[in-house]
N, CA, C and O of each residue as an XYZ file, in Angstrom:
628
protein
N       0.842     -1.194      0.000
C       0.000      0.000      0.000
C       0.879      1.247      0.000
O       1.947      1.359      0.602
N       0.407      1.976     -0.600
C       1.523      3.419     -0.751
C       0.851      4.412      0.468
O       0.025      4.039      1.302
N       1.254      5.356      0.379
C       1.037      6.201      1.379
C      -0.497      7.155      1.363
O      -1.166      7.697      2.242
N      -0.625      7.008     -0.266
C      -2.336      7.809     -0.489
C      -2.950      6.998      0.013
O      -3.802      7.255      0.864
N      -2.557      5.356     -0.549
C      -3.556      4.419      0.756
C      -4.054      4.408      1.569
O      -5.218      4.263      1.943
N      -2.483      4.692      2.214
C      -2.923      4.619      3.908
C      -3.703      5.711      4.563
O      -4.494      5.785      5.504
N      -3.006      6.785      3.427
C      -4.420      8.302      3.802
C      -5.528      7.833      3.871
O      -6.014      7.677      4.992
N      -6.476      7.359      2.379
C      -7.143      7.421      2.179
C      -8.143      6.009      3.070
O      -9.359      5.863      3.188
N      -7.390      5.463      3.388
C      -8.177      4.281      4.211
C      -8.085      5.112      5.918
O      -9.036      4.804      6.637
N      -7.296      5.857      6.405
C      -7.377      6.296      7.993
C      -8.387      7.390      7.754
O      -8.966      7.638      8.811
N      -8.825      8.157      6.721
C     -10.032      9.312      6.180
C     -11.267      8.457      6.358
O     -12.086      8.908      7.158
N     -11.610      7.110      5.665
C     -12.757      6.068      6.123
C     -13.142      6.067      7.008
O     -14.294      6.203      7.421
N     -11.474      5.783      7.828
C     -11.770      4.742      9.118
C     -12.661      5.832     10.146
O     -13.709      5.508     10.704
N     -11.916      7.379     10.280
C     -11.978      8.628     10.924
C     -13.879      8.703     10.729
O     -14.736      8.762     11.611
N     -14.010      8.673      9.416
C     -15.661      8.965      9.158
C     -16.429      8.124      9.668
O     -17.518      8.320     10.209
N     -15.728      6.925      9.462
C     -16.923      5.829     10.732
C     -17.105      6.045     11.951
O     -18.097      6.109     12.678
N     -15.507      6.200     12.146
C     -15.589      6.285     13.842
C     -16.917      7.251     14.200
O     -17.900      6.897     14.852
N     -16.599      8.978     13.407
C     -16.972      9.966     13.770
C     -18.511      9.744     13.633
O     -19.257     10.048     14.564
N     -18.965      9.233     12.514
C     -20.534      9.228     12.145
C     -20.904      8.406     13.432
O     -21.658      8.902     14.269
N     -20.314      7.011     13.608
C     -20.846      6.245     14.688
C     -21.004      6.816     15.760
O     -22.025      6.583     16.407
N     -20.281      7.487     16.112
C     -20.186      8.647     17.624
C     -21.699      9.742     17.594
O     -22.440     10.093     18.512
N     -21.714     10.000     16.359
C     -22.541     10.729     16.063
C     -24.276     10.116     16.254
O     -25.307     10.503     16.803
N     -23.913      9.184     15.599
C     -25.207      8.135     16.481
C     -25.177      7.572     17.597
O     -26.049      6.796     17.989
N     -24.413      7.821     18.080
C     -24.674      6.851     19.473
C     -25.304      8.416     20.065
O     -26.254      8.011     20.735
N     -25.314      9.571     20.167
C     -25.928     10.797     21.005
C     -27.378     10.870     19.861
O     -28.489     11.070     20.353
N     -27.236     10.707     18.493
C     -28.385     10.836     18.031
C     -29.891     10.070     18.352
O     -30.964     10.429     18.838
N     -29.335      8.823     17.798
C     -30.411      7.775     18.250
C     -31.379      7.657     16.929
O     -32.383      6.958     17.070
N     -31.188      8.204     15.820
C     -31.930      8.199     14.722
C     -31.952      7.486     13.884
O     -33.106      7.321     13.489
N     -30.840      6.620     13.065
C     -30.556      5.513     12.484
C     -30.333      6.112     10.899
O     -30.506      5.546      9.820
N     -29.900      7.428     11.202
C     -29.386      8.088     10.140
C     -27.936      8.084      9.821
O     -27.469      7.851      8.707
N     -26.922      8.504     11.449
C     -25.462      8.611     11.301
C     -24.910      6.965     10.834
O     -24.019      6.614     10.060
N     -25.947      6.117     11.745
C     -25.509      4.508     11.712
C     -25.393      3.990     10.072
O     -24.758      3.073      9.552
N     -26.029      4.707      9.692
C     -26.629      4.078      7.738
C     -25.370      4.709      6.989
O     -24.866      4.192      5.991
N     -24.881      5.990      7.638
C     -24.047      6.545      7.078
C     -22.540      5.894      6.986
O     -21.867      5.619      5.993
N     -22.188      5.712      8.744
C     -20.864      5.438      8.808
C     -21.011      3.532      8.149
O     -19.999      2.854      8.331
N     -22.121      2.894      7.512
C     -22.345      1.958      7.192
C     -21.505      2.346      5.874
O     -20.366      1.974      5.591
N     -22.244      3.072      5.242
C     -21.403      3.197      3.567
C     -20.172      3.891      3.586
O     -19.660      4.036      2.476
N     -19.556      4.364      4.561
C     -18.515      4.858      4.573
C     -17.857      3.456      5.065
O     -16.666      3.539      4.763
N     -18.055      2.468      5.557
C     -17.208      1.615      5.683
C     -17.266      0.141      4.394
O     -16.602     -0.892      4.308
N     -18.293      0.663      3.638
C     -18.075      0.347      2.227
C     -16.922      0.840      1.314
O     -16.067      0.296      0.616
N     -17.380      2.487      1.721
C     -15.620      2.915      0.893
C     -14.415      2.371      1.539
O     -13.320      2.294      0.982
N     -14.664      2.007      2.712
C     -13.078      1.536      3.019
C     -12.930      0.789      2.838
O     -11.756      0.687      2.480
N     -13.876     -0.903      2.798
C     -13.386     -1.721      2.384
C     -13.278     -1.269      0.595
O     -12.443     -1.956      0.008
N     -13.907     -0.371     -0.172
C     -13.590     -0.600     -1.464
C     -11.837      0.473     -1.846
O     -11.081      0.486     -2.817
N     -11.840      1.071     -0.770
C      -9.991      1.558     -0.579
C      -9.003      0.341     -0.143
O      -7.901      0.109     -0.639
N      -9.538     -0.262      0.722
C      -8.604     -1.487      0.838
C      -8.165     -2.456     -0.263
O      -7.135     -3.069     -0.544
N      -9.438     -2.322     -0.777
C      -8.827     -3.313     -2.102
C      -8.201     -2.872     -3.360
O      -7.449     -3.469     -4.131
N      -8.663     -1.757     -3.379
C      -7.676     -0.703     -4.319
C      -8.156      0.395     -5.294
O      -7.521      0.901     -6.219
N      -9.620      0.694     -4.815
C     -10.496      1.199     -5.571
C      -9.741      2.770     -5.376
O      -9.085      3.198     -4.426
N     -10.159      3.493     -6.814
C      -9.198      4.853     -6.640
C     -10.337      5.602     -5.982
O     -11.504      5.216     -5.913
N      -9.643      7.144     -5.335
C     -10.614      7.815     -4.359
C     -12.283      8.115     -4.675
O     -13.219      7.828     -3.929
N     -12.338      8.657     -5.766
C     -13.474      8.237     -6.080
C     -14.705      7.332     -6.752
O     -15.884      7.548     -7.034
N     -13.998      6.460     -6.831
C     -14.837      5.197     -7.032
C     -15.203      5.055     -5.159
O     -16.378      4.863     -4.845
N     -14.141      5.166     -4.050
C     -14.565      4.820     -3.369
C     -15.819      5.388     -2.738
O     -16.715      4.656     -2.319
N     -15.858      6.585     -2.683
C     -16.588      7.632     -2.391
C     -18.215      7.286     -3.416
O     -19.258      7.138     -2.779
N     -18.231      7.217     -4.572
C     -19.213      6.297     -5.204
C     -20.134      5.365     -4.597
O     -21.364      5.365     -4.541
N     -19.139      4.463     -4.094
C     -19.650      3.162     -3.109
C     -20.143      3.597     -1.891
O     -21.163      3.110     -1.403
N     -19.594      4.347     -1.437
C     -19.879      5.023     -0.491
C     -21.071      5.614      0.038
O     -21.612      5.364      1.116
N     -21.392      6.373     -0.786
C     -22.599      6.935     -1.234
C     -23.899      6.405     -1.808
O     -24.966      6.877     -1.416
N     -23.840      5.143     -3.007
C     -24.302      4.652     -2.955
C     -24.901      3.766     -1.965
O     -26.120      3.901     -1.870
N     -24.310      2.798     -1.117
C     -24.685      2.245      0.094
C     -25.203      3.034      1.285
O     -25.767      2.616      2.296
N     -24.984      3.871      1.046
C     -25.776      4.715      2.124
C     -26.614      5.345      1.810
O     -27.090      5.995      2.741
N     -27.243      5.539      0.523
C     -28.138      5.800     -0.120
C     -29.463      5.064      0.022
O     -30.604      5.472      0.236
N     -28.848      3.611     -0.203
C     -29.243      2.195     -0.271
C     -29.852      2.004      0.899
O     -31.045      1.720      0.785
N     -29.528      2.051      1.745
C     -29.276      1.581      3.516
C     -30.744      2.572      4.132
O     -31.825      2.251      4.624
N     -30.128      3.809      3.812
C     -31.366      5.031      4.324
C     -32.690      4.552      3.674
O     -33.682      4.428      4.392
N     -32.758      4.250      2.219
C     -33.855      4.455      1.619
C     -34.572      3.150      1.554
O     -35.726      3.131      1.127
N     -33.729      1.600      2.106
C     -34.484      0.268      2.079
C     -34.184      0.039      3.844
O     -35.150      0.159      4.598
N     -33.188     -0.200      4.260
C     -32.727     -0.521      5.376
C     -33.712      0.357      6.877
O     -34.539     -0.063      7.685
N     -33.136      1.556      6.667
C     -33.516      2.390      7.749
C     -35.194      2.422      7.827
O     -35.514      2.049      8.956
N     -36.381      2.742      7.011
C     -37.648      2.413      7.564
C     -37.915      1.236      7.768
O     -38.920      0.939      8.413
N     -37.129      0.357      7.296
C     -37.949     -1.844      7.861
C     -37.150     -1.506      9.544
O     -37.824     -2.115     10.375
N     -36.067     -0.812     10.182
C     -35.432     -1.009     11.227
C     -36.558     -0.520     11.996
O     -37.367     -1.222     12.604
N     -36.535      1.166     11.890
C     -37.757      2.030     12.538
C     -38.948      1.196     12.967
O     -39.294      0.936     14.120
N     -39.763      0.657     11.317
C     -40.895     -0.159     11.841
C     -40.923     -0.990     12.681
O     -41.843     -0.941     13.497
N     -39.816     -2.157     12.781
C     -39.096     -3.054     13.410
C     -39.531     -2.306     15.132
O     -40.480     -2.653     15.836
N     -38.770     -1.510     15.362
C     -38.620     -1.383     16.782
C     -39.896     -0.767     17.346
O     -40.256     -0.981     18.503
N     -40.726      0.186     16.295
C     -42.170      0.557     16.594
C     -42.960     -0.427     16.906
O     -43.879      0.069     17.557
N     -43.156     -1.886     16.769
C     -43.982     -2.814     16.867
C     -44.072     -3.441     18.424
O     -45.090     -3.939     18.905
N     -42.723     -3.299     19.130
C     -43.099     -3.631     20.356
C     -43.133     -2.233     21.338
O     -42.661     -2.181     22.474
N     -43.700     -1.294     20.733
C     -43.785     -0.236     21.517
C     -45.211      0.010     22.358
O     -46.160     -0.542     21.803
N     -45.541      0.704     23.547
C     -46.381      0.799     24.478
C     -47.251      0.742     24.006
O     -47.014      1.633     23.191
N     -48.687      0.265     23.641
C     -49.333      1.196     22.774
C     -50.615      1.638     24.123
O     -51.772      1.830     23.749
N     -50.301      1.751     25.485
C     -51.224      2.585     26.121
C     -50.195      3.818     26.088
O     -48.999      3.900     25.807
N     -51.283      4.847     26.540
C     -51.685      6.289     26.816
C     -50.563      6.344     28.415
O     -50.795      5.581     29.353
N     -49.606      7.182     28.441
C     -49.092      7.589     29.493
C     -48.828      8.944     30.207
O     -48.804     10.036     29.638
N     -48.672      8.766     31.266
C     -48.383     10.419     31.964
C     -49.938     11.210     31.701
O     -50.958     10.534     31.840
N     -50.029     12.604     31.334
C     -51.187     12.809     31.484
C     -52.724     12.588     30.111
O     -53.932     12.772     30.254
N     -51.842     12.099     28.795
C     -52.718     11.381     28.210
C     -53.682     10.257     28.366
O     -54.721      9.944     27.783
N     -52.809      9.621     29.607
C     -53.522      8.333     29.813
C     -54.364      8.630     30.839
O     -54.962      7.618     31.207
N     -54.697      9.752     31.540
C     -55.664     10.012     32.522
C     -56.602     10.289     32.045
O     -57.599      9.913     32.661
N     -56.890     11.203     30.506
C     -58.103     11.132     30.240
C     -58.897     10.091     29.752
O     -58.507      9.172     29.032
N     -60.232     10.308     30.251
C     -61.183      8.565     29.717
C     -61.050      8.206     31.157
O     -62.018      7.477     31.375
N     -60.347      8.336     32.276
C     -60.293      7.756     33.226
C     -61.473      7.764     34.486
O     -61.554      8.788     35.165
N     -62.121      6.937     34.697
C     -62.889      7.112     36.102
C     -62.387      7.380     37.379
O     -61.225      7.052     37.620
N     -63.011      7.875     38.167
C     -63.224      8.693     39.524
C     -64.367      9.117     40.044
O     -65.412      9.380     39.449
N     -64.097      9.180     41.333
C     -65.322      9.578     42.235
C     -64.990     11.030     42.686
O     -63.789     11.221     42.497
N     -65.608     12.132     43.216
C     -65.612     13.037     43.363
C     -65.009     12.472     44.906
O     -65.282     11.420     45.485
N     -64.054     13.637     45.343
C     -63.516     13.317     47.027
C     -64.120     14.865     48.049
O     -64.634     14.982     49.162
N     -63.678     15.946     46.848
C     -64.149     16.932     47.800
C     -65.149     17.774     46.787
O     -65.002     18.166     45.630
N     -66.140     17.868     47.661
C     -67.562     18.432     46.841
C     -67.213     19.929     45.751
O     -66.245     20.637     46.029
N     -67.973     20.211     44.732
C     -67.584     21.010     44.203
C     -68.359     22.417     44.331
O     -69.578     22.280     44.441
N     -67.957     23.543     44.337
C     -69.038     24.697     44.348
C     -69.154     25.645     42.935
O     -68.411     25.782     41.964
N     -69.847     25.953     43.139
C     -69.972     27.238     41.777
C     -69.043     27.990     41.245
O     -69.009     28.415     40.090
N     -67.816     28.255     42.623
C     -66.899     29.284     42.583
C     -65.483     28.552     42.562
O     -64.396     28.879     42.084
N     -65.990     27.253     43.380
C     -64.193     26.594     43.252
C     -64.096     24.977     43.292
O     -64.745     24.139     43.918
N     -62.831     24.857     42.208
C     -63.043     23.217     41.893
C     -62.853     22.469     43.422
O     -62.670     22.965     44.534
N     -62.981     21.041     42.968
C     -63.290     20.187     44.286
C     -61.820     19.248     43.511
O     -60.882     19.460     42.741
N     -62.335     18.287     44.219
C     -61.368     16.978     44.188
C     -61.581     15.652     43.402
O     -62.777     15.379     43.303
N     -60.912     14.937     42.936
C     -61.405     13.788     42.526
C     -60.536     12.682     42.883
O     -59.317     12.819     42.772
N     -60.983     11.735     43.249
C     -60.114     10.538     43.148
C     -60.255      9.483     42.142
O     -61.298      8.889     41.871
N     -59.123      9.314     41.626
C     -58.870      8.713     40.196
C     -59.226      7.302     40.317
O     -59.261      6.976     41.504
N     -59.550      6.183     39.376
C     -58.968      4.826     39.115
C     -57.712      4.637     39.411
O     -57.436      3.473     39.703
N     -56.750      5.491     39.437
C     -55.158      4.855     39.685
C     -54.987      5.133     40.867
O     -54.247      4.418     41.542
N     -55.660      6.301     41.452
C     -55.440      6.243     43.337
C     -54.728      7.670     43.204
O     -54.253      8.304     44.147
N     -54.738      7.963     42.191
C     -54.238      9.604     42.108
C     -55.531     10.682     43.079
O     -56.691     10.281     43.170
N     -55.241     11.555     43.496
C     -56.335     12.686     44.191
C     -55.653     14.081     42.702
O     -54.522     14.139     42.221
N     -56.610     14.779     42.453
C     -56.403     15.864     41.638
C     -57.456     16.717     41.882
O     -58.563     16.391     42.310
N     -57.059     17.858     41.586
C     -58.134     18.844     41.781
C     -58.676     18.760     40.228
O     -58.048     18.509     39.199
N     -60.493     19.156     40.494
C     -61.213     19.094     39.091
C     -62.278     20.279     39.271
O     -62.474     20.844     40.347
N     -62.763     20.501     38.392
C     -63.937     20.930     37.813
C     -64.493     20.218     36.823
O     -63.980     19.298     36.185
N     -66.093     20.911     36.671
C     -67.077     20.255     35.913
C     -66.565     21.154     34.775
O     -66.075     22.283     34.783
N     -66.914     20.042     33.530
C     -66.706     20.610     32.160
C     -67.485     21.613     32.206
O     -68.294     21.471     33.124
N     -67.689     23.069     31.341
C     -68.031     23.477     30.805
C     -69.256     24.139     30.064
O     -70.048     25.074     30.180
N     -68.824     22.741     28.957
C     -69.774     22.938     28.006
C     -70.839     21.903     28.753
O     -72.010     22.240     28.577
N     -70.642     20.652     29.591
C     -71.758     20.065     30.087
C     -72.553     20.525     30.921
O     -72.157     21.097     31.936
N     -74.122     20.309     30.565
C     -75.270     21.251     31.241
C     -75.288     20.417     32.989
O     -76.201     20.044     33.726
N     -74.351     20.410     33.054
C     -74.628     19.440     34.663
C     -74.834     20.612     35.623
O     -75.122     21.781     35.369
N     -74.565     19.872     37.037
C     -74.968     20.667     38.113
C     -73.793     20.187     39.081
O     -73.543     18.983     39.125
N     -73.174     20.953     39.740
C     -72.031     20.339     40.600
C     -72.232     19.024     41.348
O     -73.082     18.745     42.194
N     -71.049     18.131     40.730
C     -71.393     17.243     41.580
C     -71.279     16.885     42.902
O     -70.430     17.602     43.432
N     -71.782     16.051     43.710
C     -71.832     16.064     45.227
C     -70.661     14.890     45.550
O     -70.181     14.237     44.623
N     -70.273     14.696     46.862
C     -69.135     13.662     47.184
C     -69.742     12.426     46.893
O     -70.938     12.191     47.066
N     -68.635     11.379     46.306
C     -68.772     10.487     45.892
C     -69.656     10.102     44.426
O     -70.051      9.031     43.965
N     -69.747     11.488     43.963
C     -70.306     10.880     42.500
C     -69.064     10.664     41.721
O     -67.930     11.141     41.750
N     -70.045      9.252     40.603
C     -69.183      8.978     39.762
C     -68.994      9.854     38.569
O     -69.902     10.374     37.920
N     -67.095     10.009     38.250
C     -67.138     11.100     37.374
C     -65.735     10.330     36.168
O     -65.039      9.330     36.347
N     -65.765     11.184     35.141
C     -65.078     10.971     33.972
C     -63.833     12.072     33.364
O     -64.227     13.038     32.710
N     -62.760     11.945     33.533
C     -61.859     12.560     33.138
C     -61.963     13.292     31.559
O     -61.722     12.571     30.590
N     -62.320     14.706     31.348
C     -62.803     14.829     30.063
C     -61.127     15.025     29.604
O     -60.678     14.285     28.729
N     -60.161     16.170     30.319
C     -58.839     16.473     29.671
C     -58.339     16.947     31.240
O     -58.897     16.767     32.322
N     -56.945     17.687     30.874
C     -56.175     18.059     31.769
C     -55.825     19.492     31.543
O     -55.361     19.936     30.493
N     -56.052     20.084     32.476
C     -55.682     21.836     32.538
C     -54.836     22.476     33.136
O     -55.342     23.261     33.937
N     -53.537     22.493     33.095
C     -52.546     22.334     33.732
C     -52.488     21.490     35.100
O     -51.796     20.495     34.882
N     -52.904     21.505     36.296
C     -52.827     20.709     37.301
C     -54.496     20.195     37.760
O     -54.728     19.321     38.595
N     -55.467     20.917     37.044
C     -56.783     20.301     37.369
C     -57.542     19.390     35.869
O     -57.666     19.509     34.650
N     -57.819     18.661     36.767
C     -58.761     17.671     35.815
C     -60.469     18.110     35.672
O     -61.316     18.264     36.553
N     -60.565     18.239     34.092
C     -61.893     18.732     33.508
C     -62.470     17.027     33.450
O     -62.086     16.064     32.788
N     -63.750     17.222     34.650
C     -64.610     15.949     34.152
C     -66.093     16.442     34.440
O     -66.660     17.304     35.111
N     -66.539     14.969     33.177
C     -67.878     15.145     33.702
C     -68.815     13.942     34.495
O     -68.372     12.806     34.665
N     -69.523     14.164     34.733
C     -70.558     13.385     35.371
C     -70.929     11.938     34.886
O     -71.972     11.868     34.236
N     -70.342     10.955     35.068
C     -70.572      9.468     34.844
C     -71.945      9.116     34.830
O     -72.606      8.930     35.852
N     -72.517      8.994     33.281
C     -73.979      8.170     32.963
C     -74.033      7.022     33.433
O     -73.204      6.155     33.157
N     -74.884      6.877     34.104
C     -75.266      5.027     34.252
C     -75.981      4.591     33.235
O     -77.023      5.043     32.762
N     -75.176      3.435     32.854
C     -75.887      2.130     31.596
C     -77.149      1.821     31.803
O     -77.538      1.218     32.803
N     -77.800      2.169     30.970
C     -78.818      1.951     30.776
C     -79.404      0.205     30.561
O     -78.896     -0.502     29.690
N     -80.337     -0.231     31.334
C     -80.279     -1.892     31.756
C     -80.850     -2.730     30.363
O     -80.922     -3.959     30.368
């Protein structure tokens, strides 16, 4: 190997390292696809390909990689993902009983299905009437620290 060689194969090696580094803080599966075809050009510098042929390969495979490889990975790891509702998405829809009664002027309390206590008010737009302790109630959304619910229908027999 002559000495452009050895340049041109420690320039590879440098871009893998660096791209890989670059994914390991990213987490995207973009730098990984990259320093993938850059270690195409190096093996195609090792064998004796001139600089830009390697760079070719290079490019190509990472072309390759991003545009077949990288969405089957993505999907891949999306499939065993949570698919409930967490933190404060997953509170709405949630049942509760009213804990501290509500008045005209100021929200009351609720106690959740999960054993959470939050302060609430009655929705709104629902034509209800404050509810009294221990009614059953329904998480409509979240308003910065109080929960908008309304009044739990009973099923009809």
């Amino acid at each position: 190997m002559t000495i452009t060689e050895w340049v041109q194969a420690l320039v590879w090696i440098a871009l893998v390292l660096v791209l890989g580094v670059v994914e390991v803080f990213t987490l995207d599966f973009i730098f990984i696809m990259l320093a993938a075809g850059a270690a195409g050009g190096l093996i195609a510098a090792l064998i004796g390909a001139p600089w830009w042929l390697s760079a070719i390969i290079a490019a190509v495979l990472a072309l390759v990689l991003l545009g077949l490889v990288r969405p089957r990975v993505l999907q891949a790891l999306g499939r065993n993902a949570d698919p409930h509702r967490t933190g404060v998405e997953g509170l709405v829809g949630m049942p509760g009983t009213v804990a501290v009664a509500f008045t005209s002027s100021a929200p009351g309390q609720v106690r959740l299905a999960n054993g959470e206590t939050w302060s609430a008010r009655i929705d709104a737009a629902a034509p209800e009437r404050a509810p009294a302790l221990g009614t059953h109630v329904v998480v409509e959304s979240i308003e910065g620290s109080t929960a908008v619910v309304r009044i739990q229908q009973k099923a009809a027999p």
